[in-house]
BAFITOR-371306 format. One record per residue (C-alpha): residue number from 1; x, y, z. Coordinates in pm, 1 decimal, padded with zeros to 6 digits. Layout:
<recs>
+-----+----------+----------+----------+
! seq !        x !        y !        z !
+-----+----------+----------+----------+
! NUM !        X !        Y !        Z !
...
+-----+----------+----------+----------+
</recs>
This chain:
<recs>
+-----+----------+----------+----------+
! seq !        x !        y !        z !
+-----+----------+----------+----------+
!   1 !  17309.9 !  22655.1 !  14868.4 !
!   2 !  17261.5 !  23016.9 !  14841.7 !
!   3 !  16969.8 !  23221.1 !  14799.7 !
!   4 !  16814.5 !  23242.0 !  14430.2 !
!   5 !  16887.5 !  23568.5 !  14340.3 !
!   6 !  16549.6 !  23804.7 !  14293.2 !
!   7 !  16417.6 !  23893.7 !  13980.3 !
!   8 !  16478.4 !  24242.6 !  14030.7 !
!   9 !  16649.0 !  24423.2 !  13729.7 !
!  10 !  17046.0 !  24394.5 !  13748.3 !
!  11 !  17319.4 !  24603.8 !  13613.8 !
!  12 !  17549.3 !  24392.1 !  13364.3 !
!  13 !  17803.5 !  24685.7 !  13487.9 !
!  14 !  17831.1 !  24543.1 !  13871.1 !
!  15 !  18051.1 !  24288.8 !  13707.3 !
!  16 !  18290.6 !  24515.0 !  13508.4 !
!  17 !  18303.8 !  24742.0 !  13931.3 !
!  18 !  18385.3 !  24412.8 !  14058.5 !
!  19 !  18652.6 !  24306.1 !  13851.6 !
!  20 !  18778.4 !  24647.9 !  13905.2 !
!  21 !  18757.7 !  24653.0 !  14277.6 !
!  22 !  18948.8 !  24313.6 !  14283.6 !
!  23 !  19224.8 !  24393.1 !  14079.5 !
!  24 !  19252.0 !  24684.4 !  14288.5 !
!  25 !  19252.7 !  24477.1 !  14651.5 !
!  26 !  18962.3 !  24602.6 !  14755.2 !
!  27 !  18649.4 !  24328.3 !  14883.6 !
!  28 !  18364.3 !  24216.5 !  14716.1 !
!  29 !  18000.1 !  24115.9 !  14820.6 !
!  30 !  17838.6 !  23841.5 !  14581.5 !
!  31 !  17481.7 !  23814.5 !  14636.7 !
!  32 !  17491.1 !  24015.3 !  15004.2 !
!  33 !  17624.1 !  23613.1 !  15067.8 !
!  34 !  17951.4 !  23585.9 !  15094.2 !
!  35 !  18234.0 !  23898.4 !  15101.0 !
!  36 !  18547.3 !  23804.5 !  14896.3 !
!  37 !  18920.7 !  23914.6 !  14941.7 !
!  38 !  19091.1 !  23811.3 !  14636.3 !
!  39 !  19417.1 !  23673.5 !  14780.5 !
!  40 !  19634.5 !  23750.8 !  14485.0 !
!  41 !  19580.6 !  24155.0 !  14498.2 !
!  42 !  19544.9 !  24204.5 !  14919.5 !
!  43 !  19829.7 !  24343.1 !  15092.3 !
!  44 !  19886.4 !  24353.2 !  15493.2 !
!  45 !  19656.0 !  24670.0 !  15508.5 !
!  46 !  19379.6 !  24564.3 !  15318.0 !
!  47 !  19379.7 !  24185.3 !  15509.3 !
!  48 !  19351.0 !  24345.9 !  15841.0 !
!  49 !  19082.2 !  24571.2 !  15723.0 !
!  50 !  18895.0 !  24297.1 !  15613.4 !
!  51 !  18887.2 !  24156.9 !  15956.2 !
!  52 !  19226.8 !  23924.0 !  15924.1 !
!  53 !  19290.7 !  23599.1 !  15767.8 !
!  54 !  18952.4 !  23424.6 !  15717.2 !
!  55 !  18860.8 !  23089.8 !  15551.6 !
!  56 !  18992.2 !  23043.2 !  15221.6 !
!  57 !  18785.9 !  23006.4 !  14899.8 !
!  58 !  18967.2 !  22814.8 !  14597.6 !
!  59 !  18861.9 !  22581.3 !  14340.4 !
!  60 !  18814.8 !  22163.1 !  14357.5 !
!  61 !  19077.2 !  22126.3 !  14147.6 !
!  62 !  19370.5 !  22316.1 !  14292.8 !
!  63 !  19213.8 !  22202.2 !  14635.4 !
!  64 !  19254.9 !  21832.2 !  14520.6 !
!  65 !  19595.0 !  21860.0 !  14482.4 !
!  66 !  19641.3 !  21986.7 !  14819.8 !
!  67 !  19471.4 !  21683.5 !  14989.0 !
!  68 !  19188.9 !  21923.9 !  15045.5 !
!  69 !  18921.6 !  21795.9 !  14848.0 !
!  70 !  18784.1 !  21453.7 !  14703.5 !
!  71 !  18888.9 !  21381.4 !  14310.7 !
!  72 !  18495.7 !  21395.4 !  14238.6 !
!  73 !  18460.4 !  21732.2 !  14339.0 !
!  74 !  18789.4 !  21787.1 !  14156.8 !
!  75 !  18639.6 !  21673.9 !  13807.2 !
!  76 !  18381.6 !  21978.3 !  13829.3 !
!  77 !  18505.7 !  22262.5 !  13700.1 !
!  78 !  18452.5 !  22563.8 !  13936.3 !
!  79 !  18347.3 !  22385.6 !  14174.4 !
!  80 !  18467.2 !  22541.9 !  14510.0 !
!  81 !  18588.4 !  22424.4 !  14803.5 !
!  82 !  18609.9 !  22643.3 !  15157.9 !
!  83 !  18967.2 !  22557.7 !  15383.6 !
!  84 !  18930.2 !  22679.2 !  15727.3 !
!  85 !  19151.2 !  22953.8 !  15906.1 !
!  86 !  19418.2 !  22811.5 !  16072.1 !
!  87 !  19640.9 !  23029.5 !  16313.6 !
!  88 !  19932.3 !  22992.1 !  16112.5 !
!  89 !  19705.4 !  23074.0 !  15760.9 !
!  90 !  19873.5 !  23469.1 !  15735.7 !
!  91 !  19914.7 !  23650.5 !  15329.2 !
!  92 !  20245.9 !  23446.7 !  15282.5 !
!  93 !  20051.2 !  23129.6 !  15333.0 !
!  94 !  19741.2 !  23213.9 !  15130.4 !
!  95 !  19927.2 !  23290.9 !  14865.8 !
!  96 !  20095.6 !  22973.8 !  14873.4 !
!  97 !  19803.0 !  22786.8 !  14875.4 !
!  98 !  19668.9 !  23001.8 !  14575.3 !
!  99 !  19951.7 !  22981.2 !  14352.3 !
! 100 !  20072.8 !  22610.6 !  14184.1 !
! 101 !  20350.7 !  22748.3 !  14015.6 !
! 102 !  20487.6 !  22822.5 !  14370.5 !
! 103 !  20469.4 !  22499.0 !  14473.3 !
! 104 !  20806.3 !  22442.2 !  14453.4 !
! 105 !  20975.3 !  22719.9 !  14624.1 !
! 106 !  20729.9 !  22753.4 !  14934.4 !
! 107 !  20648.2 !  22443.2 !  15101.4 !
! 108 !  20276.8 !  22437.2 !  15275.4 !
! 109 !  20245.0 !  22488.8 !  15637.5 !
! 110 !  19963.5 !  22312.4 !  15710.0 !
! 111 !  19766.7 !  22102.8 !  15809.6 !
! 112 !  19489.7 !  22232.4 !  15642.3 !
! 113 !  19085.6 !  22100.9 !  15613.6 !
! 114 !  18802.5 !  22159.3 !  15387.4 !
! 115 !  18493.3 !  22299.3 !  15592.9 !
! 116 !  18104.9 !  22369.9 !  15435.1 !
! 117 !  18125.8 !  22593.0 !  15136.3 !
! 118 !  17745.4 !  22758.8 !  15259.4 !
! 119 !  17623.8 !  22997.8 !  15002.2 !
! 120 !  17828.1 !  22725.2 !  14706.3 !
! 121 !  17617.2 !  22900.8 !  14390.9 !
! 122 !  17809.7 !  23225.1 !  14487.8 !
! 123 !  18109.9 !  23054.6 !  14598.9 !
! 124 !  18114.7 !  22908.6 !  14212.6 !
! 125 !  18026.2 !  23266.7 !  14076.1 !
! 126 !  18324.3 !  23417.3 !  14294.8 !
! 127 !  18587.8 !  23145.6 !  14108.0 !
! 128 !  18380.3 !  23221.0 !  13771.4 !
! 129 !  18478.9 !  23626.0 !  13848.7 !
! 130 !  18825.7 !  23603.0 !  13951.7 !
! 131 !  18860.9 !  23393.5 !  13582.1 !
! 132 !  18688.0 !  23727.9 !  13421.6 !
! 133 !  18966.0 !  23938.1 !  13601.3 !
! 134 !  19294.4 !  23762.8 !  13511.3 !
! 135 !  19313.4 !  23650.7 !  13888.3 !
! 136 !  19390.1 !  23356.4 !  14073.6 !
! 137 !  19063.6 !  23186.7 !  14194.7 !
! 138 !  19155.0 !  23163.8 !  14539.4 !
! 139 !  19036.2 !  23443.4 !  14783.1 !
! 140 !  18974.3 !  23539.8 !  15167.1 !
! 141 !  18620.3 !  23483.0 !  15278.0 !
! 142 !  18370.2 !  23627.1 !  15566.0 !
! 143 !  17977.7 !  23470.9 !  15531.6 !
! 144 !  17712.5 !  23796.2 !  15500.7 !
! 145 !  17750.9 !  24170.1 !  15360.9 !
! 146 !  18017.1 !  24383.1 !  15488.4 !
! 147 !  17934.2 !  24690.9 !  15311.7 !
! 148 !  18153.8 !  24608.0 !  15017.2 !
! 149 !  18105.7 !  24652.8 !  14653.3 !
! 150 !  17848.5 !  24434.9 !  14570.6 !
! 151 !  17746.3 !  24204.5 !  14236.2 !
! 152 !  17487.6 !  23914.3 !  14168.2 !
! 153 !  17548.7 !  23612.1 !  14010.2 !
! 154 !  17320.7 !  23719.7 !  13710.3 !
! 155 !  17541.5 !  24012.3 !  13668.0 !
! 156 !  17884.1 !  23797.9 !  13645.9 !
! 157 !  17704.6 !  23541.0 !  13426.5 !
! 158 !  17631.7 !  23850.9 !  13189.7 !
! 159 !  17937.0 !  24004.8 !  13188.8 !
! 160 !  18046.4 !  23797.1 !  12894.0 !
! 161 !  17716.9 !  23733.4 !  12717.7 !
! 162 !  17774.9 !  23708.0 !  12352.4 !
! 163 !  17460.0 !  23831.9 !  12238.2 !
! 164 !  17551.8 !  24182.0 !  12389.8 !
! 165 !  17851.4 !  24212.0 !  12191.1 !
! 166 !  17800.4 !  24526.6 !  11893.8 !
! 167 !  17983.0 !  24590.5 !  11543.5 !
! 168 !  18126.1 !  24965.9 !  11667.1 !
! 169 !  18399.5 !  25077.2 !  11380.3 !
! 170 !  18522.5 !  24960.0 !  11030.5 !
! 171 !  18809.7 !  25086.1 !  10809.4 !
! 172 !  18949.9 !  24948.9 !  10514.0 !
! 173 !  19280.6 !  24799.5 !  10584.0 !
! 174 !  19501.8 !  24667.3 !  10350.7 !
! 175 !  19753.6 !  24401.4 !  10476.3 !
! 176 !  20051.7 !  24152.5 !  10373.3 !
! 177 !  19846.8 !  23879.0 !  10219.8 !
! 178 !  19580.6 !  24079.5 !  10094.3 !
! 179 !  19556.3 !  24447.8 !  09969.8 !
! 180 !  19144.1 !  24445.2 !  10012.2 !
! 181 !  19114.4 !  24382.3 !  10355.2 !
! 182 !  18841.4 !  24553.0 !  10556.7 !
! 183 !  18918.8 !  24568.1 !  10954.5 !
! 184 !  18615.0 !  24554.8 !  11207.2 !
! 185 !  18613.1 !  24591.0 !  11586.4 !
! 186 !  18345.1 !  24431.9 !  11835.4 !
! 187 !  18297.2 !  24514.0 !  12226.1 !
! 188 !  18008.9 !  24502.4 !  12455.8 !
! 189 !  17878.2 !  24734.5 !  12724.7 !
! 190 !  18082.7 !  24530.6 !  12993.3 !
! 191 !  18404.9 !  24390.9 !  12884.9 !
! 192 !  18692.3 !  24618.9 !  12822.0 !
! 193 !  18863.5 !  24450.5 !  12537.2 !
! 194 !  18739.7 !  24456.8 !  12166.5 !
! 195 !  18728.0 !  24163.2 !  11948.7 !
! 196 !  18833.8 !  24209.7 !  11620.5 !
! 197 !  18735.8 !  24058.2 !  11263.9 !
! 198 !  19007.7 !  24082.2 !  10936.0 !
! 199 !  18758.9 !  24044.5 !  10590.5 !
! 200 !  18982.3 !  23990.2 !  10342.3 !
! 201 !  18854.6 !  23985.7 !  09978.9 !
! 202 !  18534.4 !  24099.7 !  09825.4 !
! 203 !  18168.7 !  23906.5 !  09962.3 !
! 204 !  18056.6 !  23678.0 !  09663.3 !
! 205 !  17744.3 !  23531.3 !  09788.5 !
! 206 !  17969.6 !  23200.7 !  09892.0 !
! 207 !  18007.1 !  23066.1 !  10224.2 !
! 208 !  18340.0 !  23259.7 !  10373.7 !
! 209 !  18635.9 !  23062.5 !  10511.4 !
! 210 !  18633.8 !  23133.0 !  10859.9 !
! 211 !  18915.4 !  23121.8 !  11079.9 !
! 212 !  18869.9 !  23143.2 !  11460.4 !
! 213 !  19158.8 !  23284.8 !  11629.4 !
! 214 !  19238.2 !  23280.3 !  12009.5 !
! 215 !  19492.3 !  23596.8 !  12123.3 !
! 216 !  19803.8 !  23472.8 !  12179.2 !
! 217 !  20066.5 !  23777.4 !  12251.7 !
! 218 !  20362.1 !  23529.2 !  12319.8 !
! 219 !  20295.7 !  23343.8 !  11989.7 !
! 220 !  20138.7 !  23605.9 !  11740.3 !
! 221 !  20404.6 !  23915.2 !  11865.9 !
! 222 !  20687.8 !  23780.3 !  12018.3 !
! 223 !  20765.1 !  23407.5 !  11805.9 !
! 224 !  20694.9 !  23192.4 !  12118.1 !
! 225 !  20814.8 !  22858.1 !  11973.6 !
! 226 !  20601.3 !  22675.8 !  12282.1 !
! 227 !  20274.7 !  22686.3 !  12072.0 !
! 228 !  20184.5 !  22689.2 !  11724.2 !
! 229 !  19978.0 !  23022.5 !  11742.9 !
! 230 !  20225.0 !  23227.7 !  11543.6 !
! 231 !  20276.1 !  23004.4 !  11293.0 !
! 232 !  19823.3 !  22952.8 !  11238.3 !
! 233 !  19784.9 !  23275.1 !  11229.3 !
! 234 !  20015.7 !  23376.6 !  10907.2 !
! 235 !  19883.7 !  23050.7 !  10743.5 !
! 236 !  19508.7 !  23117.2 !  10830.0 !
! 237 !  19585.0 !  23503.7 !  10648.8 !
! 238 !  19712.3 !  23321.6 !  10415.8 !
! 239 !  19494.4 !  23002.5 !  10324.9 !
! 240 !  19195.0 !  23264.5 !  10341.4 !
! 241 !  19346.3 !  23555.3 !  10072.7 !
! 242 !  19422.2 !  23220.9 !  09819.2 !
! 243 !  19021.8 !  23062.3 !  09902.2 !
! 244 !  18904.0 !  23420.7 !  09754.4 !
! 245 !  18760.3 !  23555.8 !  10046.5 !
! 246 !  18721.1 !  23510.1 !  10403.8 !
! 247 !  18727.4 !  23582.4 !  10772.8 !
! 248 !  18934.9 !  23567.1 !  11022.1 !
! 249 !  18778.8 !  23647.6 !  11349.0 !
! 250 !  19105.3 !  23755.7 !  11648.0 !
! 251 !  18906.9 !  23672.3 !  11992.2 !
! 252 !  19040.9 !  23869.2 !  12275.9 !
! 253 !  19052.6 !  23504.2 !  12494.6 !
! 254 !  19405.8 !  23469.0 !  12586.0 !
! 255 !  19536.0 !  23120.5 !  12707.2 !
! 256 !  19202.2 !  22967.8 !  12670.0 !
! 257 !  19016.5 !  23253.7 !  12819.1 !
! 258 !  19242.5 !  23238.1 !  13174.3 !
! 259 !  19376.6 !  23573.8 !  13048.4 !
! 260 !  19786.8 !  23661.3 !  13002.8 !
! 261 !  19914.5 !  23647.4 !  13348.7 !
! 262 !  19767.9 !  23319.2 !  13447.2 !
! 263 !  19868.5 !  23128.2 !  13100.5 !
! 264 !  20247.1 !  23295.7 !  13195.3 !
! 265 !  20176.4 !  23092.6 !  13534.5 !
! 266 !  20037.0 !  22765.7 !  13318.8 !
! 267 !  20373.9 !  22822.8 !  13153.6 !
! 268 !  20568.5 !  22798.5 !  13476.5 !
! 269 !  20373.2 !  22464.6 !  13568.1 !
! 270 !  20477.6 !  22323.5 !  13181.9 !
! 271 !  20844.7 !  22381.2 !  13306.4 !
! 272 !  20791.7 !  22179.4 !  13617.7 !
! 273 !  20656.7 !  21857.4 !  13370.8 !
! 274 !  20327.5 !  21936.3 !  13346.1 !
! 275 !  20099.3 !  21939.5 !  13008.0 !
! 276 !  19881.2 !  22242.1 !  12877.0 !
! 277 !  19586.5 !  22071.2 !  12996.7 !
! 278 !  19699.5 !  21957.4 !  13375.7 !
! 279 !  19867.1 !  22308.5 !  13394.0 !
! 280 !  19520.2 !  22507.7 !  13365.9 !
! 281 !  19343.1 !  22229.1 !  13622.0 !
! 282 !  19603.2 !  22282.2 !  13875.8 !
! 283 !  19544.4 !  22687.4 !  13869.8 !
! 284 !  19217.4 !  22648.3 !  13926.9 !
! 285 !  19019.4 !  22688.4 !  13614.4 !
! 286 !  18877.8 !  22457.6 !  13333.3 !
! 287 !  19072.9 !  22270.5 !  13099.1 !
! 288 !  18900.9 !  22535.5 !  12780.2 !
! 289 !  18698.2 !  22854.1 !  12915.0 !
! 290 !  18630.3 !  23014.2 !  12582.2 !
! 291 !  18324.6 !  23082.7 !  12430.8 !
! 292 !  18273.5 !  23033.2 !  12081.4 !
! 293 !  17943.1 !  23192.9 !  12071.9 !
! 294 !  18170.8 !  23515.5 !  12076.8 !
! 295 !  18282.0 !  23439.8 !  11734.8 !
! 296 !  17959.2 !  23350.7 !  11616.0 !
! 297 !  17764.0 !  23678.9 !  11724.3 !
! 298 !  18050.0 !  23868.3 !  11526.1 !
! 299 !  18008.2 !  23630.1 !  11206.9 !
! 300 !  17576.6 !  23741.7 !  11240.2 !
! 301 !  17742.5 !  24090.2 !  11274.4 !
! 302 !  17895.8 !  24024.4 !  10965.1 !
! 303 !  17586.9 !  23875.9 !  10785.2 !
! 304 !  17741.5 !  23540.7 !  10761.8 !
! 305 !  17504.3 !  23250.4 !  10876.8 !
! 306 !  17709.4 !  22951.5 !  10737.5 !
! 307 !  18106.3 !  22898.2 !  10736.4 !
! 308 !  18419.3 !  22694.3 !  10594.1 !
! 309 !  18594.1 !  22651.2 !  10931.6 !
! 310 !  18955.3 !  22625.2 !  10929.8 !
! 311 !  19050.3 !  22444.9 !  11222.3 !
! 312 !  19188.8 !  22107.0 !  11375.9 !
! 313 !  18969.2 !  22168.8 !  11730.5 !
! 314 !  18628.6 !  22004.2 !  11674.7 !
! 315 !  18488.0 !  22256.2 !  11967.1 !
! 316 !  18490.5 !  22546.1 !  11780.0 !
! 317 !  18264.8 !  22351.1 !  11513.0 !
! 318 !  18070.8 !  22234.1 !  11825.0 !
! 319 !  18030.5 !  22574.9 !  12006.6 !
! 320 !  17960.6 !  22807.5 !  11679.6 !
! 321 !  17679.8 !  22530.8 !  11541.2 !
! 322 !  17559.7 !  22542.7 !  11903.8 !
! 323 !  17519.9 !  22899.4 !  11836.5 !
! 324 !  17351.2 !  22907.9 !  11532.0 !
! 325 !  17602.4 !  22918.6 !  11264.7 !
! 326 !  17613.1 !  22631.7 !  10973.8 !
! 327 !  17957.1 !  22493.3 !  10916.9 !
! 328 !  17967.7 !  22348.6 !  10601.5 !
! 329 !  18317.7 !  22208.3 !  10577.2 !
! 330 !  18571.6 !  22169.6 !  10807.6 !
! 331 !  18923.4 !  22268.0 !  10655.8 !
! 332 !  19192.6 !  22111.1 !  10839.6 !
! 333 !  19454.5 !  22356.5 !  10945.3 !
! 334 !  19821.9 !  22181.9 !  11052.4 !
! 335 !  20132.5 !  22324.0 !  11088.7 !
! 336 !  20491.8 !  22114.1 !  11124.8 !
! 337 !  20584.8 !  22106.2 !  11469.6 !
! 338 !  20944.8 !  22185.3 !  11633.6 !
! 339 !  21099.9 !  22020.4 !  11976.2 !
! 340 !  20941.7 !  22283.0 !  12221.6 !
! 341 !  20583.8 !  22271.0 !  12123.9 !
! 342 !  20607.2 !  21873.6 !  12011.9 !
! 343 !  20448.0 !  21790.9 !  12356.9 !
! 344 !  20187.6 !  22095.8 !  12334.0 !
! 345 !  20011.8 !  21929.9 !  12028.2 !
! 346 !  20050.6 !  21582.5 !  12165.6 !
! 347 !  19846.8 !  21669.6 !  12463.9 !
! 348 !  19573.7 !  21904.0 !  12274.4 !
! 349 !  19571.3 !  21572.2 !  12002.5 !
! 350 !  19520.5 !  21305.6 !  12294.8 !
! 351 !  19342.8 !  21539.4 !  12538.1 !
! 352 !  19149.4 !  21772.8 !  12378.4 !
! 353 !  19040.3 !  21589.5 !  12052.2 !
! 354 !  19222.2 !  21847.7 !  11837.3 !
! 355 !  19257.9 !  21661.2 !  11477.1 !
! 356 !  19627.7 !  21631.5 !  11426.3 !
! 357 !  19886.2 !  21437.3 !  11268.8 !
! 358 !  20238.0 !  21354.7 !  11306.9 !
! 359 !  20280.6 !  21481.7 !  11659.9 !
+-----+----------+----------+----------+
</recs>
């Protein structure tokens, strides 16, 4: 296990420098434990300056499917596992071992074994961070401080603490469903992207109807017929202008908080047979990563303590009562399927206790 971190003041920023210096290729300290390479974003230049291929950091789950790592270490969510350098482990090779949605087209060298994590709490923080940047959780790794940028586990934890999110900017905006509409934006110190809240219709002293919508550029811009996101969000607009008032709260936590990139790579892993729910395991990253205490920070932001949730997900009543907020009813919110998202609401139905019908 490594060290506790010390109770020394920490800057929430670090997190924001990391993500930044990982997109960018560069390495990362966490803790002064472990330096990280995110495998993903390196190049030739930047592996060699890092000291050459090293052991390689990746999560139980994608590990599990490799024959790297036990099924009980698999059912942990960011749990990692460490796979020892091999002679034959170069960039092209990493990447294949990152990636599931290669799986296919680049067959693994191998062999490969699992070896000591060491410092695992920053190991699990270092999966947890490459999840906050959009990346692949799957990264070179050196033991000890090599001068790199450097975050703590307090400050990645932090990075998307709800309570630091702030009401910034309002404007009246007057939409399709609803011509008194007020529009209000939401961002904390550390994340770059702004949540955003739609109240349509006038306060009355009544609880609002609430929806809680995830991002979803593929399904709320472009029509993707492979989820039903589209589709909610013009009915949720709607079923709130016709209650009288309401909210509906657009949470910048794309593909289940994995971020646009990797739920594009979920997608790729859905055309090879797997569901929503195995595609998301296999990258790495837990089956949900959201957090609904977002939504509820921007609803005390708001004023509004208690809620009519719209919704068919029963976590979303979980997480925002966890948080503080009273839901008073629970409005169920179904759409008619078609033949390419059919499967989509099976699985979230059967796997993720969402309350549907007729799927």
């Amino acid at each position: 296990m490594s060290p506790t971190p010390t109770s020394k003041l920490f800057d929430p920023k670090d997190a924001a420098r990391a993500v930044d210096a990982l997109r960018r290729g560069w390495p990362v300290s966490i803790d002064g434990a472990i330096t990280l390479l995110a495998i993903e974003t390196a190049d030739e230049a930047r592996l060699t300056a890092f000291g050459g291929a090293s052991d390689v950091l990746m999560s139980a789950a994608r590990a599990a499917t490799l024959k790297l790592a036990n099924q009980i270490d698999a059912a942990t969510p960011g749990k990692p596992v460490r796979i020892a350098a091999e002679r034959w482990l170069d960039l092209p090779a990493a990447r294949a071992l990152a990636d599931p949605a290669l799986d296919l087209a680049n067959p693994l060298k191998g062999p490969y074994r699992s070896v000591p994590v060491g410092a695992e709490d920053s190991a699990a923080a270092a999966l947890e961070l490459a999840r906050i940047a959009g990346l692949l959780p799957a990264f070179f790794v050196i033991d000890g401080d090599t001068g790199a940028a450097q975050v703590s586990r307090a400050a990645i934890a932090a990075h998307e603490d709800a309570k630091r999110l702030n009401l910034v900017a309002r404007a009246r905006l007057p939409v399709a469903v609803a011509e008194k509409a007020e529009i209000a934006a939401f961002r904390s110190p550390e994340q770059a992207g702004e949540h955003v809240a739609l109240v349509i219709g006038t306060p009355d002293g009544t609880a609002p109807l609430v929806r809680l919508h995830s991002e979803c550029l593929t399904g709320d811009v472009l029509g993707s017929l492979k989820c039903d996101c589209g589709p909610q969000l013009d009915a949720a607009l709607a079923k709130i202008a016709e209650s009288g008032w309401g909210i509906l709260l657009y949470l910048r936590q794309e593909g289940r908080g994995i971020g646009l990139i990797n739920k594009l790579r979920a997608y790729q892993l859905q055309d090879q047979g797997f569901d929503t729910v195995d595609a998301n395991v296999r990258l790495g990253f837990a089956v949900d990563a959201r957090d609904f205490g977002v939504a509820a920070q921007m609803l005390r932001l708001l004023g509004q303590s208690a809620v009519r949730l719209l919704t068919n997900n029963p976590e979303k009543v979980a997480g925002l009562e966890a948080a503080g907020i009273t839901v008073l009813e629970h409005v169920a919110h179904q759409l008619p399927h078609n033949p390419h998202n059919a499967r989509y609401l099976a699985t979230k139905r059967d796997r993720t206790g969402h309350r549907l019908t007729g799927v």
